[in-house]
C-alpha positions in Angstrom: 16.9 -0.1 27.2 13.4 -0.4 28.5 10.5 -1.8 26.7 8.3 0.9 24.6 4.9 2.0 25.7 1.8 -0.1 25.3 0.8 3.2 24.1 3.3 3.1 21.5 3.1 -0.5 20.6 -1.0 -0.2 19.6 0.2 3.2 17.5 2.8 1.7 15.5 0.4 -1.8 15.2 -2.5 0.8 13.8 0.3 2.8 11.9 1.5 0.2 10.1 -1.8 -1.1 9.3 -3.2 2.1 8.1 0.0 2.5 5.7 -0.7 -1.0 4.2 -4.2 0.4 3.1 -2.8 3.4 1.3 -2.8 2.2 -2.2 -0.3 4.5 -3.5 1.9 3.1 -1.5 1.0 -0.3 -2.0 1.6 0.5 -5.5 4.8 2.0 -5.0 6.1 -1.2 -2.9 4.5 -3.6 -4.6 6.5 -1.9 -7.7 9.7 -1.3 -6.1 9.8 2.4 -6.7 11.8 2.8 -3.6 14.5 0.0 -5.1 14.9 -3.7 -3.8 14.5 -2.0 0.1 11.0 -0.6 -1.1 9.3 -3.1 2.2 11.7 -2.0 4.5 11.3 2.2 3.4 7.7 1.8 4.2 8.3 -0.2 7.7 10.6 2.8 8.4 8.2 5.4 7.0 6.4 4.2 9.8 8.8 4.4 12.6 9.2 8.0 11.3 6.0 8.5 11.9 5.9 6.9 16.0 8.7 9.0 16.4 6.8 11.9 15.9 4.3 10.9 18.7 6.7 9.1 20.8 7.4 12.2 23.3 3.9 12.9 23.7 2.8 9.8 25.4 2.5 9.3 29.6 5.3 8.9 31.6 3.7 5.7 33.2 2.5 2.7 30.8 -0.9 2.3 32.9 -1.6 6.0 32.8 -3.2 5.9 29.2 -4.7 9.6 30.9 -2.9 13.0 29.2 -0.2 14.1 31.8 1.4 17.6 32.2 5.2 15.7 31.3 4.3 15.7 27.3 6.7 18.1 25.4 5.3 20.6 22.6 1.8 19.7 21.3 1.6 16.5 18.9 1.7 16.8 15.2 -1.4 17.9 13.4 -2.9 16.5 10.3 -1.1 19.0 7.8 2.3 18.4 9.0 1.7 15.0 9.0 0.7 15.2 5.1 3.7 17.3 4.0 6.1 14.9 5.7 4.2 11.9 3.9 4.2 14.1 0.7 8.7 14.5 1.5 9.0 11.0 2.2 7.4 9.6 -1.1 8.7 12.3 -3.4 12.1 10.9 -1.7 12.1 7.6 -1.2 9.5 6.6 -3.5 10.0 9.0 -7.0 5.9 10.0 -6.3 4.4 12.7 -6.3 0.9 12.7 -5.4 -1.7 14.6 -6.1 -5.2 13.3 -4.8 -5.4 14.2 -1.5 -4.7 10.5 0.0 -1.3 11.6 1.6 -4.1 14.0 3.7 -6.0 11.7 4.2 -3.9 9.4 5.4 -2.4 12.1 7.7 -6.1 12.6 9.3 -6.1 8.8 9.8 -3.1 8.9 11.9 -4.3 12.0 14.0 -7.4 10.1 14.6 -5.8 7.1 15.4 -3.3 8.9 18.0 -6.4 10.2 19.7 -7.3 6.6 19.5 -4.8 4.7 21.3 -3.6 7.3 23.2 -7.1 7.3 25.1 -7.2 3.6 25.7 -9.2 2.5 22.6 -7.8 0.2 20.1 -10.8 0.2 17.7 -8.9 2.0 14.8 -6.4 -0.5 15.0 -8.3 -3.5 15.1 -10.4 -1.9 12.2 -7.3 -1.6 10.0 -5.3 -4.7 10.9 -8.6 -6.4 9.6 -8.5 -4.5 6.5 -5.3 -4.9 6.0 -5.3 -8.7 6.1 -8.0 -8.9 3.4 -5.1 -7.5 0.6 -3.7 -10.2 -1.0 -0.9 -9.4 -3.7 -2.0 -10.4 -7.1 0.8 -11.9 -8.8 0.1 -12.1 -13.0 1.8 -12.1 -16.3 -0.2 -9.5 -17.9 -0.7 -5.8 -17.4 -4.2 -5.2 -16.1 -5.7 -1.8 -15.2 -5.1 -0.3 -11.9 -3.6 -2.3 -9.3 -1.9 -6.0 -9.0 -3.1 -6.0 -4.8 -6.8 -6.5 -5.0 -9.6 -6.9 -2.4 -10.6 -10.2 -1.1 -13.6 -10.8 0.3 -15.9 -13.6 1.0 -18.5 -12.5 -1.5 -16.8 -12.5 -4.8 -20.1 -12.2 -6.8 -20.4 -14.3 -10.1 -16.7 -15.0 -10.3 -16.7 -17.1 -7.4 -17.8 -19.9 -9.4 -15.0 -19.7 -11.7 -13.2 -22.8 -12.7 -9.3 -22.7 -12.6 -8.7 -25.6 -13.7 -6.1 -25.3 -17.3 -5.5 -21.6 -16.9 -2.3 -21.7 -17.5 -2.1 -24.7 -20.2 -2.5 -22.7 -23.7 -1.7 -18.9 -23.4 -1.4 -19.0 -27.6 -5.1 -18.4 -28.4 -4.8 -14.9 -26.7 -1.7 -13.9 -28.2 -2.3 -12.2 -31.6 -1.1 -14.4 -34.0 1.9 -13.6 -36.4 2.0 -14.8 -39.8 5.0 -16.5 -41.4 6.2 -13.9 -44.0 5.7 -16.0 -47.6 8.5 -15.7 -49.8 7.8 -16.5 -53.8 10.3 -18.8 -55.8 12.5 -15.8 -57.1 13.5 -15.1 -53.2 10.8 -12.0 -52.6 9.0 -11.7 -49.4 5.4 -10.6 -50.2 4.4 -7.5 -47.5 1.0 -7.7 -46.4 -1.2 -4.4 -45.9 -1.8 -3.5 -42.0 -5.6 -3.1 -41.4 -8.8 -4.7 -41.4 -9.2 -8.4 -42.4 
């Protein structure tokens, strides 16, 4: 079995970065919408995606120059999109509807047209993104997503002392009153409402 392309190698690199940017499907992982394989669905999802680009590249690793031995033309943005849109409706339980599946889609075309000319400046761009998300791991619900930026200019929370954040949880739990039962056995009910 010979060794893939370099071609193919800096595609899949920039593919794989790119799909660890995509918050929806950062949230769907992260959630494990796909079931316990959720990581390895999106690792394939983009091995689906090489594939799709994998006939198109030069018969000769040094050529990175378009050659007449391609087959068909490569896959544009919109087909690119309705596969992503399949493959998380499938996999995933998601169906999306703001546009990031297209946008996504114009990311890869872009990045094909990259790689495929020689440049690896998509790929380095993303990889580098990509290592600035850092899952979040809480025990609260918070809005939006657990996977958040990190960056080297935190603003005023950079200060922040963690120090005992995890000793007394108590004071932000609503607290829960004993019910108070009167010497003849009656438990007195309390109105709901404002205190």
């Amino acid at each position: 079995m010979s060794s893939p392309s370099p071609v193919i190698v800096l595609f899949a690199r920039g593919i794989l970065a790119r799909l660890a940017l995509w918050p929806a499907l950062r949230i769907a992982v992260h959630n494990s919408w796909g079931g316990p394989e959720s990581a390895e669905k999106q690792r394939w999802l983009a091995g689906v995606i090489v594939d799709q680009y994998e006939n198109h590249i030069p018969r000769t690793d040094a050529d990175f120059a378009p050659s007449t031995s391609q087959t068909g033309t490569t896959p544009d943005a919109s087909y690119i999109e309705e596969m992503l849109l399949q493959i998380m409706v499938d996999e995933f339980e998601v169906i999306l509807e703001d546009n990031s599946a297209y946008e996504i889609a114009r990311d890869i075309v872009r990045l094909w047209e990259d790689v495929y000319s020689g440049r690896d400046t998509l790929v380095k761009e993303w990889e580098d993104q990509a290592g600035r998300y850092v899952p979040q791991v809480e025990e609260g619900a918070r809005s939006g997503s657990d996977w958040e930026e990190t960056s080297d200019n935190e603003g005023d929370n950079s200060d922040v002392d963690m120090e005992g954040t995890h000793e007394d949880h108590s004071r932000h739990r609503p607290r829960v009153d004993q019910p108070e039962v009167d010497e003849d056995g009656f438990t007195t009910v309390r109105r709901q409402g404002r205190r």
